[in-house]
C-alpha positions in Angstrom: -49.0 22.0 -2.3 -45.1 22.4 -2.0 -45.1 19.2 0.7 -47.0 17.4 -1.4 -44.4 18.4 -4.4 -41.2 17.5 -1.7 -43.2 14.0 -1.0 -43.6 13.2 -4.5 -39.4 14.3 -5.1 -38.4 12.1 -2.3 -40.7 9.0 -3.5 -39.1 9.6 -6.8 -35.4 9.6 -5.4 -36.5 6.8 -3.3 -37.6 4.5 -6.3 -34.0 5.3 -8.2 -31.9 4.8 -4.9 -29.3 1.6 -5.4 -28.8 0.3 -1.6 -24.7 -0.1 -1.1 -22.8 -2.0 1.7 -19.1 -1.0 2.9 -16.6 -2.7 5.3 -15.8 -1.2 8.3 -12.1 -2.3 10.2 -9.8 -0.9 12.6 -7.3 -2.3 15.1 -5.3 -4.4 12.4 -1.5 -2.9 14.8 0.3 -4.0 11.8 4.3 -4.2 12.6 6.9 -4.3 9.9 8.0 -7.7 12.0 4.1 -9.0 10.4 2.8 -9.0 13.7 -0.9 -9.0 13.1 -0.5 -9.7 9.7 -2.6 -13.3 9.4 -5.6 -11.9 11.1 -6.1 -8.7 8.4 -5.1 -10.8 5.1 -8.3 -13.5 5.9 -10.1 -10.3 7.1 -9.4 -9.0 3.0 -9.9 -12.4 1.7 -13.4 -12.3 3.3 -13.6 -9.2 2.3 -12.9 -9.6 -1.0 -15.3 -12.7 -1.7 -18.0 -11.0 -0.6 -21.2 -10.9 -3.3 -22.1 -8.7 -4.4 -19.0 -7.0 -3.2 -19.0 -3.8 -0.7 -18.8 -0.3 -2.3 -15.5 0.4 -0.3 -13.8 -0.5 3.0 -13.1 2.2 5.4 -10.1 1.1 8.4 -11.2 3.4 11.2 -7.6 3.7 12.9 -4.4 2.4 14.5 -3.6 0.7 10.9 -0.3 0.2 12.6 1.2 -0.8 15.8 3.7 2.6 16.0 3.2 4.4 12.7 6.6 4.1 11.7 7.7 3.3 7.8 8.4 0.0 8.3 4.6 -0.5 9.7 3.4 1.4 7.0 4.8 -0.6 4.6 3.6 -3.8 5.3 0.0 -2.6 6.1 0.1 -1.2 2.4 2.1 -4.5 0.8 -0.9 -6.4 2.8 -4.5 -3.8 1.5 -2.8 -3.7 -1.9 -4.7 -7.2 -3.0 -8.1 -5.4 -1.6 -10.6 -5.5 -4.9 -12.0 -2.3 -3.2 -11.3 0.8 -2.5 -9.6 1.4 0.9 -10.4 5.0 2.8 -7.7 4.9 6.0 -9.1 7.2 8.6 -6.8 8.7 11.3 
């Protein structure tokens, strides 16, 4: 009886679930210089004309090419026109 309840919860949660996509980067090696910097803003603009448009986009590492502000900064100038939320993973 209680796998036949479980069965019947997950066939209920099943029929409610909403399927999402996300966006999965990494590499970009953004430099202050902009090194880098043509490739990742038609990677966003792809990104962001998507329909129906991912739940979020997740960059999976070396954002930047040393890590230092400068780099920083123009990785975050560039993902700030992403109409999705960004998760940076280290």
């Amino acid at each position: 009886m209680k796998r036949v309840l479980l069965f019947l919860a997950l066939l209920l949660l099943a029929a409610f679930a909403q399927a999402f996509t996300f966006v999965q980067i990494s590499d970009t090696h953004i430099t202050g210089s902009g090194a880098h910097e043509d490739n990742l803003r038609a990677i966003i603009g792809e990104i962001n004309a998507m329909s129906p448009p991912p739940a979020f986009v997740v960059c999976t590492g070396d954002m930047t090419e040393t890590g230092r502000p400068p780099d920083i900064k123009k990785y975050q100038e560039i993902t700030k026109v992403l109409k999705v939320p960004l998760y940076n993973v280290l």
